[in-house]
Backbone as CSV, one residue per row, in Angstrom:
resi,resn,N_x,N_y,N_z,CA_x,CA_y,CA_z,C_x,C_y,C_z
1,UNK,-206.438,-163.107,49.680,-206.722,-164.481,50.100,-205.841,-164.842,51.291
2,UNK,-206.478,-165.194,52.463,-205.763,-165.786,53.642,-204.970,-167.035,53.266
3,UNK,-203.609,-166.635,53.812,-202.715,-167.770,53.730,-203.073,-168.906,54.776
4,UNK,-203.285,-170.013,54.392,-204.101,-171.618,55.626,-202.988,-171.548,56.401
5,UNK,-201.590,-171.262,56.223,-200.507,-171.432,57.109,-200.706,-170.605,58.458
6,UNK,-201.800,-169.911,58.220,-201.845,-168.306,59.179,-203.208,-168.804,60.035
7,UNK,-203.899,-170.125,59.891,-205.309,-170.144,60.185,-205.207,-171.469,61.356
8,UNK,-204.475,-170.876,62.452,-203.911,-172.175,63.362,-205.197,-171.521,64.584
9,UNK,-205.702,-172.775,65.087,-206.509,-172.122,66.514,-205.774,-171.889,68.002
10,UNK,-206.148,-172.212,68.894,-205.131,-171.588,70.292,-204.693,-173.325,70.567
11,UNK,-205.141,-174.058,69.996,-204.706,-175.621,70.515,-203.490,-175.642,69.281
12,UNK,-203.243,-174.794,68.574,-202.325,-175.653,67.598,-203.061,-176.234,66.464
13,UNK,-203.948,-176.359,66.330,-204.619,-177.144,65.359,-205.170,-175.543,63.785
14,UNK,-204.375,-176.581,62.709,-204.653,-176.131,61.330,-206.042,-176.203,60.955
15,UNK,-206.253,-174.968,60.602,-207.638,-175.020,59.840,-207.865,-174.865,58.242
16,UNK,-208.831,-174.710,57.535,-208.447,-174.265,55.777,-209.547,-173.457,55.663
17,UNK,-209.652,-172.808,54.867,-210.987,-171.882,54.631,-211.727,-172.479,54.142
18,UNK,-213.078,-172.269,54.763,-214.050,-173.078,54.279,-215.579,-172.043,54.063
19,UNK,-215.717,-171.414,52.939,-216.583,-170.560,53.213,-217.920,-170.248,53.098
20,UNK,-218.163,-171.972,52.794,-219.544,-172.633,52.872,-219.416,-173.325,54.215
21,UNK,-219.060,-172.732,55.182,-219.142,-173.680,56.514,-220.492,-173.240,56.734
22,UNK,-220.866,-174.811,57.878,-222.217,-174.409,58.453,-221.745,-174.822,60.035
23,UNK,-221.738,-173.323,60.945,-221.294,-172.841,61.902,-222.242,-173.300,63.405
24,UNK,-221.778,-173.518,64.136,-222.281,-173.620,65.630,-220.932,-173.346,66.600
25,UNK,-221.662,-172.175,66.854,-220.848,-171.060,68.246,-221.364,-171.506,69.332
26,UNK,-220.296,-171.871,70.324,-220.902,-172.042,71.971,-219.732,-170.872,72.502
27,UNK,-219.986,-170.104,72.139,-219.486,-168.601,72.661,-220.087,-167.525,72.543
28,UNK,-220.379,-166.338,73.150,-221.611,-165.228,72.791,-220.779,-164.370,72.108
29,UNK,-219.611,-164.069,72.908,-218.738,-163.473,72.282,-218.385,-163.390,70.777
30,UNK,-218.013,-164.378,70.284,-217.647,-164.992,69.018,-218.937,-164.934,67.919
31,UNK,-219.899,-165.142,68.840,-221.229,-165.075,67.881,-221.595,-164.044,67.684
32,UNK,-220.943,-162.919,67.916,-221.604,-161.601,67.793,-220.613,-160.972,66.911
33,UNK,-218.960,-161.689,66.943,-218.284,-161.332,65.827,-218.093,-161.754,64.837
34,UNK,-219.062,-162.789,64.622,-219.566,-163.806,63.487,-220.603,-163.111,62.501
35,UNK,-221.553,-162.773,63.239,-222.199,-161.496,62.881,-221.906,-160.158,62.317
36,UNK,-221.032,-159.915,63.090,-219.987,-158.606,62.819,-219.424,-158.866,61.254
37,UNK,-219.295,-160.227,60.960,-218.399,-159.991,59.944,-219.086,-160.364,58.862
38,UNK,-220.492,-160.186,59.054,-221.864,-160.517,57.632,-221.674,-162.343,57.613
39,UNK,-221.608,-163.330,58.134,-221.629,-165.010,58.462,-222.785,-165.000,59.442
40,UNK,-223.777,-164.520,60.135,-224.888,-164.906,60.519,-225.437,-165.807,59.284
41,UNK,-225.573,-165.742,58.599,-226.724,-166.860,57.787,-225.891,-168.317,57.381
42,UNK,-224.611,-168.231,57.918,-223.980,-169.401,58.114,-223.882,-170.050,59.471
43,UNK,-224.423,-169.098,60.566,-224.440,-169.905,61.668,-225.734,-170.707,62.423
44,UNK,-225.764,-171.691,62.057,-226.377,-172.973,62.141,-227.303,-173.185,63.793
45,UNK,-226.268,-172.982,64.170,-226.561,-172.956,66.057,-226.089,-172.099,67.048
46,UNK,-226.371,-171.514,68.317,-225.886,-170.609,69.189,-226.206,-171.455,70.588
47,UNK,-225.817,-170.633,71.628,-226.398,-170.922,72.477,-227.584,-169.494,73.225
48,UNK,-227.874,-170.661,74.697,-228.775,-169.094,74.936,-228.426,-167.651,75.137
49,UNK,-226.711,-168.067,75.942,-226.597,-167.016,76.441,-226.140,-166.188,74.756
50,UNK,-225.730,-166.131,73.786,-226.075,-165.973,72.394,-226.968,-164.646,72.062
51,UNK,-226.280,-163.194,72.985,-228.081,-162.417,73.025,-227.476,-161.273,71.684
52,UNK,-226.351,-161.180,71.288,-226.030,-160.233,70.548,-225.662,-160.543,68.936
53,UNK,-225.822,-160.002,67.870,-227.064,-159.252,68.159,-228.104,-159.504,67.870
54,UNK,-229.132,-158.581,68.665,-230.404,-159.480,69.412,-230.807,-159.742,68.174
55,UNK,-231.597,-159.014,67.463,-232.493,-159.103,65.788,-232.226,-160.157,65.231
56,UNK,-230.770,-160.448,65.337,-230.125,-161.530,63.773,-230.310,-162.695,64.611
57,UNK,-229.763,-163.227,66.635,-229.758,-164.491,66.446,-230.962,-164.985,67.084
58,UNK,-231.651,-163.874,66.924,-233.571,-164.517,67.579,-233.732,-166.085,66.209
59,UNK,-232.828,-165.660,65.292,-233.626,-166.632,63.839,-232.469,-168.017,64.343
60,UNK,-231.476,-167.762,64.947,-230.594,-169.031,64.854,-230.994,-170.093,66.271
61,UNK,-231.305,-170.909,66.100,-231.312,-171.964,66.462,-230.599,-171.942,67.778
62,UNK,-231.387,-172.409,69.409,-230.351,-172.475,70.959,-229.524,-173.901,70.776
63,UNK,-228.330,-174.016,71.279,-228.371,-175.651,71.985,-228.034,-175.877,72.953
64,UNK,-228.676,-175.036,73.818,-228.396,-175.019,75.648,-227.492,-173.613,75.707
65,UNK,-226.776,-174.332,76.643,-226.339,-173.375,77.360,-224.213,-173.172,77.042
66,UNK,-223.432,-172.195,77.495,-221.652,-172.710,77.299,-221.778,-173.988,77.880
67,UNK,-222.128,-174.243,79.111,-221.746,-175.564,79.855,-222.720,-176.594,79.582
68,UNK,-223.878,-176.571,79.638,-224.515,-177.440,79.547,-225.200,-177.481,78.082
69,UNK,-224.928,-178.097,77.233,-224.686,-178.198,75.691,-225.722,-179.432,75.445
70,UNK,-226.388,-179.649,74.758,-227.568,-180.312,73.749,-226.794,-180.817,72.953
71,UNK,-226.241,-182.280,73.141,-225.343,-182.354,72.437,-225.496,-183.050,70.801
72,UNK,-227.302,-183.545,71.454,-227.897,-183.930,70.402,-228.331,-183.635,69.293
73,UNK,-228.782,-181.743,69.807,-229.548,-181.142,68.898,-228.544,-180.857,68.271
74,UNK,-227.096,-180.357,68.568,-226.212,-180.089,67.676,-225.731,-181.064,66.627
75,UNK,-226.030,-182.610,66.924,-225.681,-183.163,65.936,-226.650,-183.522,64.810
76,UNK,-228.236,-182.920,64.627,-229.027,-182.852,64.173,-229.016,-181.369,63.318
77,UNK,-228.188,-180.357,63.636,-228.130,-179.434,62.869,-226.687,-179.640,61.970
78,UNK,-226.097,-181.002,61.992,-225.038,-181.055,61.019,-224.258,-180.024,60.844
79,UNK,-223.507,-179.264,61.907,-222.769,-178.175,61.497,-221.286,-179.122,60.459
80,UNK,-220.931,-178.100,59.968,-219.164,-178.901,59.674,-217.811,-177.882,60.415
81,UNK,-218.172,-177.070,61.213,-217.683,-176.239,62.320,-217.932,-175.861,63.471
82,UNK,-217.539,-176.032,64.737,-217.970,-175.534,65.984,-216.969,-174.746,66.212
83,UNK,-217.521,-173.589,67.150,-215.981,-172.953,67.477,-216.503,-172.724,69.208
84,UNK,-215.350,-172.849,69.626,-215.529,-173.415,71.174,-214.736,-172.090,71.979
85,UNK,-214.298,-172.439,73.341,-213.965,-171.370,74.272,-212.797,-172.446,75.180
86,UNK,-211.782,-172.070,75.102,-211.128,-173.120,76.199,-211.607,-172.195,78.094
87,UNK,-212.328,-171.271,78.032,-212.916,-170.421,79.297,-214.402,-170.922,79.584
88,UNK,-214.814,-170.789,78.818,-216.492,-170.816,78.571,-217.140,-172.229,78.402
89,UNK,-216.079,-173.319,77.372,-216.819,-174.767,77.201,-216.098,-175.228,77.831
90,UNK,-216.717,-176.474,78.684,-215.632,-178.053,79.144,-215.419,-178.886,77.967
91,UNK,-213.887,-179.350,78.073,-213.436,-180.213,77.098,-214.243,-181.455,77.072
92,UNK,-214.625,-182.012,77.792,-215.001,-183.280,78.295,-216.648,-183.064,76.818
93,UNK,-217.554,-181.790,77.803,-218.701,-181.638,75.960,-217.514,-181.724,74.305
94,UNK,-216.479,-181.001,74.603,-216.358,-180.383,73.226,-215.379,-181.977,72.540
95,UNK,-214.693,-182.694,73.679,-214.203,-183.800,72.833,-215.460,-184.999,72.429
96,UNK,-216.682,-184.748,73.144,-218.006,-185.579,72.381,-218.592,-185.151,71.840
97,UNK,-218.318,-183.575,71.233,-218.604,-183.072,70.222,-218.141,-182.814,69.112
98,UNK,-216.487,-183.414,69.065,-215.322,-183.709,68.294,-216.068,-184.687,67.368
99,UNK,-216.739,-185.562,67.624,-217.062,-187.193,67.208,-218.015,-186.623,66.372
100,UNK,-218.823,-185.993,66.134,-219.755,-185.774,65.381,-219.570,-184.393,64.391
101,UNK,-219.026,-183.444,65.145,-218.709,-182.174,64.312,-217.043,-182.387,63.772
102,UNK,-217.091,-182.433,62.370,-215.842,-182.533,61.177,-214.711,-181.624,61.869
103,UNK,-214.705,-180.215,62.194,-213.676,-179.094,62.350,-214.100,-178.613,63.532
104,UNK,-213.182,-178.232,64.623,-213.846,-177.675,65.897,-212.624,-176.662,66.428
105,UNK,-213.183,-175.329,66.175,-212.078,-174.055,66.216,-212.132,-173.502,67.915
106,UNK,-211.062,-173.602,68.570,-210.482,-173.545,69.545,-210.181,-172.149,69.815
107,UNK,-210.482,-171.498,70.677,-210.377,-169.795,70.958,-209.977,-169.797,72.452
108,UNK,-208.839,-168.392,72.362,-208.296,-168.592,74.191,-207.847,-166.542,73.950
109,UNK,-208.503,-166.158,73.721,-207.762,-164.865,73.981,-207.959,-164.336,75.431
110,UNK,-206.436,-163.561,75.485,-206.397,-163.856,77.342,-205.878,-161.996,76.886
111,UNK,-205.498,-161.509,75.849,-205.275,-159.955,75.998,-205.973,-158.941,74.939
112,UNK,-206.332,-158.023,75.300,-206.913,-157.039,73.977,-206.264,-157.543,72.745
113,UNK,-205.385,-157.194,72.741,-204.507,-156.956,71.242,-204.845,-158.360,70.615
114,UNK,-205.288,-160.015,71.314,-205.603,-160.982,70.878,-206.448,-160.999,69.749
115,UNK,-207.480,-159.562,69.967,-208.340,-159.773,68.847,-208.275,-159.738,67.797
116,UNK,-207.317,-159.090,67.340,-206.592,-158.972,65.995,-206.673,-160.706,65.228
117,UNK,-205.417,-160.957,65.709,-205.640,-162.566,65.221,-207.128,-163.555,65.150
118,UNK,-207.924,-163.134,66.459,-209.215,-163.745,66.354,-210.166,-163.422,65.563
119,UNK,-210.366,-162.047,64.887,-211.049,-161.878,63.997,-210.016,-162.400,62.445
120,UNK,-208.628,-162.009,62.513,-208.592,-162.518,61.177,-209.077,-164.180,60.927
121,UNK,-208.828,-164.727,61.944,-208.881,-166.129,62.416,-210.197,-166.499,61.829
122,UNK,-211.658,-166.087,62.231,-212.711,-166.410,61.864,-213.000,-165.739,60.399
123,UNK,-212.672,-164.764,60.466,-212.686,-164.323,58.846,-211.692,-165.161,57.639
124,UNK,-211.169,-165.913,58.076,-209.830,-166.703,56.666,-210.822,-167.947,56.959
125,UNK,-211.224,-168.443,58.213,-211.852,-169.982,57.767,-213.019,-169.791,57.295
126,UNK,-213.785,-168.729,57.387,-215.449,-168.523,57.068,-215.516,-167.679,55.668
127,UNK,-214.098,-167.121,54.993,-214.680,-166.519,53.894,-214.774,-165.195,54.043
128,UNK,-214.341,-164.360,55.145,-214.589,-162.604,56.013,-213.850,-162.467,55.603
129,UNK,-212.275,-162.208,54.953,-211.785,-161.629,55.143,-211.131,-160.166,55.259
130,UNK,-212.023,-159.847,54.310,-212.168,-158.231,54.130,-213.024,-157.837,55.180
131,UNK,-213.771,-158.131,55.643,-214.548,-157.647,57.281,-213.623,-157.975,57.985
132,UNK,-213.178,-159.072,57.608,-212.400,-158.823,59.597,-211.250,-158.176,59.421
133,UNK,-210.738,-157.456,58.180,-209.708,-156.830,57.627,-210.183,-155.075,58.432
134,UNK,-211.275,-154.873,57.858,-211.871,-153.242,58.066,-212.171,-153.267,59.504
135,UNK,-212.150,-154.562,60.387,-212.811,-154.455,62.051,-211.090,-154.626,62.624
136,UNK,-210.121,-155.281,61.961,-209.047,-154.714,62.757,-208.608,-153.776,62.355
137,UNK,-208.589,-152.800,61.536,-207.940,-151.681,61.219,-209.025,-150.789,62.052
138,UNK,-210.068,-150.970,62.117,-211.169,-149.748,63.058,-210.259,-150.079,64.956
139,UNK,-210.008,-151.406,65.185,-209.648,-152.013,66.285,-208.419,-151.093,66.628
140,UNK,-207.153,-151.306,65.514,-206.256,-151.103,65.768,-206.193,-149.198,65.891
141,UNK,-207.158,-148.618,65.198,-207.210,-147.222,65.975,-207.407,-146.841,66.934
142,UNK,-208.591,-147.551,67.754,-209.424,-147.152,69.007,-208.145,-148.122,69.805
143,UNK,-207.756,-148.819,69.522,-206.145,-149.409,70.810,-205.335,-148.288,70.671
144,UNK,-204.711,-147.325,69.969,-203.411,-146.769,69.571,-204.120,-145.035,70.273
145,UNK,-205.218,-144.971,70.226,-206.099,-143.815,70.835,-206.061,-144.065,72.672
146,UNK,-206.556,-145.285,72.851,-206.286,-145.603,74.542,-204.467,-145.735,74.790
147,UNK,-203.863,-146.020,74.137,-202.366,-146.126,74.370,-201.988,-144.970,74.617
148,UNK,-202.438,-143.887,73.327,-201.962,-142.854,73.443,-202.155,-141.517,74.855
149,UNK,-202.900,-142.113,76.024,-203.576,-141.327,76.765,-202.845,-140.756,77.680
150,UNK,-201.834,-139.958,78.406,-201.167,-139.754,79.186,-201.321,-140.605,80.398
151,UNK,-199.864,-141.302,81.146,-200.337,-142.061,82.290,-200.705,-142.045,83.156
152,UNK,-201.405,-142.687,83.811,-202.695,-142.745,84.883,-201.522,-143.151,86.175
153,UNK,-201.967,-142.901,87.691,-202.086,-143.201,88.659,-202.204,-144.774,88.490
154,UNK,-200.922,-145.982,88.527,-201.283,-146.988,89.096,-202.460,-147.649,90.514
155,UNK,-203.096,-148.421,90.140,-204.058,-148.539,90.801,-204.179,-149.817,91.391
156,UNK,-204.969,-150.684,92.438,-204.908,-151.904,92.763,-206.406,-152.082,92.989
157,UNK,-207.392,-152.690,91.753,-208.841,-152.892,92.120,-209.434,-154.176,92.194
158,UNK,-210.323,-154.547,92.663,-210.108,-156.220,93.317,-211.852,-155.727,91.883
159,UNK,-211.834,-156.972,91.370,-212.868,-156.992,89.824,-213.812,-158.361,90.734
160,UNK,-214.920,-158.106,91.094,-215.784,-158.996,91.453,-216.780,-159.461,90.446
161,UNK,-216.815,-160.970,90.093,-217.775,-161.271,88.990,-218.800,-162.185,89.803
162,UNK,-218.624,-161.965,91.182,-219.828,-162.829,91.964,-219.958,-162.797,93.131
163,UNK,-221.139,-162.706,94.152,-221.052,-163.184,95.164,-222.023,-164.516,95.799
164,UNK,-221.320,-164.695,97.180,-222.334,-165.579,97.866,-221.762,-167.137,96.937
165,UNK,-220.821,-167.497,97.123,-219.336,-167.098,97.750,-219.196,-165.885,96.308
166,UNK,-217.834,-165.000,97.015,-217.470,-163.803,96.151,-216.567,-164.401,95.756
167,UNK,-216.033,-163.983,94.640,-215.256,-164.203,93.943,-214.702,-163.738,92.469
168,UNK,-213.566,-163.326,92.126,-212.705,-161.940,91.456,-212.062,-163.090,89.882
169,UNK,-210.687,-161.776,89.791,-210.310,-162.754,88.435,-208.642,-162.417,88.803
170,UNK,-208.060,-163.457,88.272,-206.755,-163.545,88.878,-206.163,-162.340,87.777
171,UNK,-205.055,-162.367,87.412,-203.648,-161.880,86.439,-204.004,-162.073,85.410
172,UNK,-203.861,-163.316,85.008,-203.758,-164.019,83.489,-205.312,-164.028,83.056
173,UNK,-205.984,-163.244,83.146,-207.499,-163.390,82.563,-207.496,-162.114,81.441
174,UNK,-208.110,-162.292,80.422,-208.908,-161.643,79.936,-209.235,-159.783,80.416
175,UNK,-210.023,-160.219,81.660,-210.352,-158.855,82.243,-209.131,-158.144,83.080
176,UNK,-208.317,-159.233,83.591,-206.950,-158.272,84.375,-206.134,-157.584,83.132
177,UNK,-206.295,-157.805,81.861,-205.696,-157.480,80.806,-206.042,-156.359,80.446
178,UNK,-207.335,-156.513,80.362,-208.033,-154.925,80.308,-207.704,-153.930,81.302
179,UNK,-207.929,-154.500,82.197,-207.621,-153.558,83.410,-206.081,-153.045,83.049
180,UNK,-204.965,-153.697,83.267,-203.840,-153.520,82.598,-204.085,-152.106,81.983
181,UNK,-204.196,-152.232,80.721,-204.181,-151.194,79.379,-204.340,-149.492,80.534
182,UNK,-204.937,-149.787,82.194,-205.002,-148.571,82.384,-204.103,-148.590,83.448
183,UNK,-202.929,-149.528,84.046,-201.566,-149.324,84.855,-202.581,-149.685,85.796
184,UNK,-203.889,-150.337,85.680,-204.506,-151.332,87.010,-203.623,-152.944,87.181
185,UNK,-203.857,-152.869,88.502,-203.666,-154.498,88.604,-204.876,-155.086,89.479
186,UNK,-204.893,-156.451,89.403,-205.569,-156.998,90.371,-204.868,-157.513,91.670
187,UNK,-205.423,-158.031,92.724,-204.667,-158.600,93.935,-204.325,-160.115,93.550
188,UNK,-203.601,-160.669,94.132,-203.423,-161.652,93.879,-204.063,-162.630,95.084
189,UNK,-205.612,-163.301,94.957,-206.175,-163.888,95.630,-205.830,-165.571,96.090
190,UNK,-204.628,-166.234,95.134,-204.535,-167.662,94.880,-204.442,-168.277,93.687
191,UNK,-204.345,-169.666,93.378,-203.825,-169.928,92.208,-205.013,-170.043,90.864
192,UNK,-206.310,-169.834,91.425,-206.960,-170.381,90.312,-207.401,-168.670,89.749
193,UNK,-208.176,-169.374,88.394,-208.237,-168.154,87.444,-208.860,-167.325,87.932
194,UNK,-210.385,-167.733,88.581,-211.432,-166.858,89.344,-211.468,-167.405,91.140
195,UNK,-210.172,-167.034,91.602,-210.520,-167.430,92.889,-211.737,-166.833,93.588
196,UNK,-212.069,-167.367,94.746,-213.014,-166.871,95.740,-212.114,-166.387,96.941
197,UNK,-213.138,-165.773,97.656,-212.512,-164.555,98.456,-213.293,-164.342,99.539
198,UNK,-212.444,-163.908,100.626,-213.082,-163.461,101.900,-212.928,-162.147,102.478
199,UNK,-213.746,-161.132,102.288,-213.380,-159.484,102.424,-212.827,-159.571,104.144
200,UNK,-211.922,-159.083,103.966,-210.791,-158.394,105.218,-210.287,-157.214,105.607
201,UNK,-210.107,-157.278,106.302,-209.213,-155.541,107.046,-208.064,-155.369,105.917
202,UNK,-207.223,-156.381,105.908,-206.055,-156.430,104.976,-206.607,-156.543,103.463
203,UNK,-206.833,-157.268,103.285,-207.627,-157.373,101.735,-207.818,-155.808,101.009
204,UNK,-208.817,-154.823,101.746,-209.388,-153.375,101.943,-208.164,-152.570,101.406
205,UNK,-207.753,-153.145,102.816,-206.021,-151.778,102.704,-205.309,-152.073,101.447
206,UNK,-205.389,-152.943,100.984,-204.002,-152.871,99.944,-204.970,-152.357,98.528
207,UNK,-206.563,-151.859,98.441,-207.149,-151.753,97.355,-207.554,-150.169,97.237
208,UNK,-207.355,-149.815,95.728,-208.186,-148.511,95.818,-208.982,-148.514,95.147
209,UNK,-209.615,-149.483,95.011,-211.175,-149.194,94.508,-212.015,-150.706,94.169
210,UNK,-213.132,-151.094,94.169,-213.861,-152.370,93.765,-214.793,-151.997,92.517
211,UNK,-214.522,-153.276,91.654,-215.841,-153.260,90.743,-216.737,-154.137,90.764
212,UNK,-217.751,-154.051,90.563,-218.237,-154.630,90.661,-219.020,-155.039,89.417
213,UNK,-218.617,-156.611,88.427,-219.300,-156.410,87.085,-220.754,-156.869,87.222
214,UNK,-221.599,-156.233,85.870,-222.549,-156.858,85.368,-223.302,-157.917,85.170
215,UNK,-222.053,-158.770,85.133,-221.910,-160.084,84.376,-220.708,-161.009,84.869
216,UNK,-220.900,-162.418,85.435,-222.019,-163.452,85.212,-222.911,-162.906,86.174
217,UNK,-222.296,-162.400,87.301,-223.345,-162.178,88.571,-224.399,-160.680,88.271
218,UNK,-225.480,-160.543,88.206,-226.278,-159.164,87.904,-226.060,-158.294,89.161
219,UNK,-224.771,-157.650,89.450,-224.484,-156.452,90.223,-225.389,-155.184,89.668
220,UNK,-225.662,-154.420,90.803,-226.379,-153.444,90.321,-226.121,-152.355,91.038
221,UNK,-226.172,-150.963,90.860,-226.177,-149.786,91.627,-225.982,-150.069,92.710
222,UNK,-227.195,-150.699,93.766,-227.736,-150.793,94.912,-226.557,-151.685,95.649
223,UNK,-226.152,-152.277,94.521,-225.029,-153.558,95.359,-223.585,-152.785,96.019
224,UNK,-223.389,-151.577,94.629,-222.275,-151.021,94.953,-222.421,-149.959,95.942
225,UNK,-223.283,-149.164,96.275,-223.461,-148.578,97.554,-223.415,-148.745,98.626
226,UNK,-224.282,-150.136,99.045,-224.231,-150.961,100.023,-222.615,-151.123,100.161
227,UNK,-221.913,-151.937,99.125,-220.617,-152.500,99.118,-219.844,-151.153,100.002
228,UNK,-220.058,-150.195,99.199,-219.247,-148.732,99.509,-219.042,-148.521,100.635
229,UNK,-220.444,-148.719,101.575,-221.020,-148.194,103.002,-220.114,-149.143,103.526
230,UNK,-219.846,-149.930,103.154,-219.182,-151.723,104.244,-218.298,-151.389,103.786
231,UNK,-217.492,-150.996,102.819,-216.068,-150.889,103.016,-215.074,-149.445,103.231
232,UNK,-215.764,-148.463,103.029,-215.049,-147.339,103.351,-214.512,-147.121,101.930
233,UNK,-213.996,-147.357,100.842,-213.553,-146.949,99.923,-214.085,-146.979,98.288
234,UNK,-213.849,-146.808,97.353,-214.917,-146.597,96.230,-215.323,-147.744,95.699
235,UNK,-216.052,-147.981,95.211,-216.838,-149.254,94.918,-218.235,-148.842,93.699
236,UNK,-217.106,-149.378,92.420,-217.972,-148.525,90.589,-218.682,-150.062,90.081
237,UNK,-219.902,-149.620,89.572,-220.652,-150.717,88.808,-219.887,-150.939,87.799
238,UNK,-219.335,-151.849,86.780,-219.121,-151.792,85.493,-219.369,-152.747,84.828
239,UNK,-219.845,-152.415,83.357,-220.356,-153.336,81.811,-219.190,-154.593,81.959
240,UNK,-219.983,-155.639,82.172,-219.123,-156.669,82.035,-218.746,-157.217,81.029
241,UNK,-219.885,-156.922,79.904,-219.859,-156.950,78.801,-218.600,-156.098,77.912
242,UNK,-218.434,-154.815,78.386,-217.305,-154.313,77.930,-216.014,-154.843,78.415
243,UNK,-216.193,-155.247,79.252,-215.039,-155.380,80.120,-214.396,-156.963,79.730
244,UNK,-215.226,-157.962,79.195,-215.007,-159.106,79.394,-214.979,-160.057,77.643
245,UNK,-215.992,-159.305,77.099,-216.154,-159.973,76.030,-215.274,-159.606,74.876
246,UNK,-214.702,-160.753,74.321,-213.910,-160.408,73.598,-214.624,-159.937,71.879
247,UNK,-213.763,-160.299,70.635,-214.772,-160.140,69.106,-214.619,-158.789,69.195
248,UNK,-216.333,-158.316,68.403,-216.679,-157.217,67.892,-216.712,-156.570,68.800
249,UNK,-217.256,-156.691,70.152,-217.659,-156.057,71.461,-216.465,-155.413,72.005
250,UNK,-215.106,-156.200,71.892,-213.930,-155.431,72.311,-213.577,-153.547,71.728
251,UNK,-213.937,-153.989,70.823,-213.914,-152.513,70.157,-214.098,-150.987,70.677
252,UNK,-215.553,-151.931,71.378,-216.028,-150.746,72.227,-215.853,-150.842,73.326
253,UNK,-215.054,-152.002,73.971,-214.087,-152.288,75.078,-213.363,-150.923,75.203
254,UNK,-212.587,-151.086,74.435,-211.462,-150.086,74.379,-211.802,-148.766,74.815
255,UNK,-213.159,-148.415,74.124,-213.839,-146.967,74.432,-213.972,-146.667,75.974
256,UNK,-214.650,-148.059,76.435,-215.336,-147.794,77.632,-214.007,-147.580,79.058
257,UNK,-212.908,-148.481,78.226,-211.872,-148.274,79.359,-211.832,-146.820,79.384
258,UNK,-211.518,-145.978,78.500,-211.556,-144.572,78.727,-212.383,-143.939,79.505
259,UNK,-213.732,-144.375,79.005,-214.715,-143.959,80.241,-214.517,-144.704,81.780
260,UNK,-214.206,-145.802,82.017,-213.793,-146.014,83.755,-212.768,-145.720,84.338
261,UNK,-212.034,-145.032,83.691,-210.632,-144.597,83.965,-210.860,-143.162,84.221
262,UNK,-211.652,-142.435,83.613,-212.117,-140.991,84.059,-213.419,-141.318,85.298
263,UNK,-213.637,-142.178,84.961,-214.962,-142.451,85.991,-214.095,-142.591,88.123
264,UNK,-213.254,-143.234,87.647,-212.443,-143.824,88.887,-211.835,-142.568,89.341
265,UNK,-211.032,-142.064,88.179,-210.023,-140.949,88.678,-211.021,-139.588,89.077
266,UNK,-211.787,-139.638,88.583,-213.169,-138.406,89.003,-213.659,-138.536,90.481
267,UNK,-213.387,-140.058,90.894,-214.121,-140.172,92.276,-212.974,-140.169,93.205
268,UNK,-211.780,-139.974,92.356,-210.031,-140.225,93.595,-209.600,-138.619,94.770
């Protein structure tokens, strides 16, 4: 039995187990490790972007979009839990969604190893706890397997999640974290999380390599070739999805870093 003392969200705020909750995720992420942990038939609402996995949340209920939220329909599905994104939702929806939804669980993981706590986290308030018990012990192998890898060639790769304007991910994100785990860094573009960017002579030189993700922006093959031809140096498609999403999906995060790390060093 999860101790409630242990069931705090990233705001500070106490939660209790509740394992008749009726759930609404405005995170895809989270909704797929909601799933992960057998609580699909407790989750009430999703949103669109909500695609994993596909089978189980075709049956759950949209309410827009992370940002642009239905704020109505959600209060018509009476959840008594939302669990939010301090990345993904604006406070401004989630404190007028405070007013109507009883408990509203607060999520900020900014490093791999975060997931640990985030799955026990959703597993002690929802009643998982033995799933999210067996998904961090599977977690904590596939981390201690990438740790264990002999060290890599420090690297400096500029992570593009958009263009037209372009624009990367600072330090403190999520994905520079990942990157991390392989002695990558990112450049330092300015103060905000996902600055925008203007490709340069200098910019170039100080990088050995570009990615270009999946996700939000749909990069594709064709983008990174082109990119390649215009810049002279390597330029790899990669799963943004691996790369970005935290939950169940991290898992196989971990895997895939192995695979872009042989992928990069194969093309050095």
């Amino acid at each position: 039995m999860t101790n409630p003392a242990h069931l705090v969200d990233a705001l500070g705020h106490q939660h209790h187990p509740a394992p008749g909750a009726r759930i609404v995720s405005l995170v895809p992420s989270i909704t797929e490790l909601l799933c992960e942990l057998g609580l699909a038939g407790q989750l009430v609402g999703r949103t669109g972007f909500c695609i994993h996995p596909r089978e189980t949340v075709e049956a759950i209920p949209k309410v827009g979009g992370t940002k642009d939220v239905n704020i109505e329909k959600i209060r018509k599905l009476a959840p008594t839990h939302l669990v939010v994104n301090i990345d993904e939702n604006e406070k401004p929806t989630v404190d007028k969604l405070a007013e109507c939804v009883p408990h509203v669980v607060v999520t900020h993981p900014v490093a791999p190893g975060d997931n640990l706590a985030l799955a026990r986290l959703m597993g002690g308030i929802f009643g998982a706890e033995a799933a999210a018990e067996r998904w961090c012990a599977a977690f904590e192998q596939e981390y201690a397997s990438l740790r264990a890898l002999p060290p890599a060639p420090a690297r400096t790769v500029l992570y593009c999640i958009w263009q037209d304007p372009w624009m990367s991910v600072s330090k403190d994100t999520y994905i520079a974290a990942m990157l991390a785990e392989l002695g990558w860094k990112v450049p330092q573009l300015g103060e905000e999380r996902y600055p925008r960017f203007d490709w340069s002579a200098q910019l170039v030189a100080g990088l050995d390599a570009v990615l270009l993700s999946t996700e939000p922006y749909r990069f594709t093959e064709a983008h990174a070739d082109a990119l390649e031809k215009q810049l002279g140096i390597p330029v790899f498609l990669v799963d943004g999805e691996m790369m970005s999403w935290y939950g169940s999906r991290a898992l196989a995060g971990l895997r895939y870093l192995r695979e872009l790390r042989a992928m990069v060093e194969g093309a050095a």
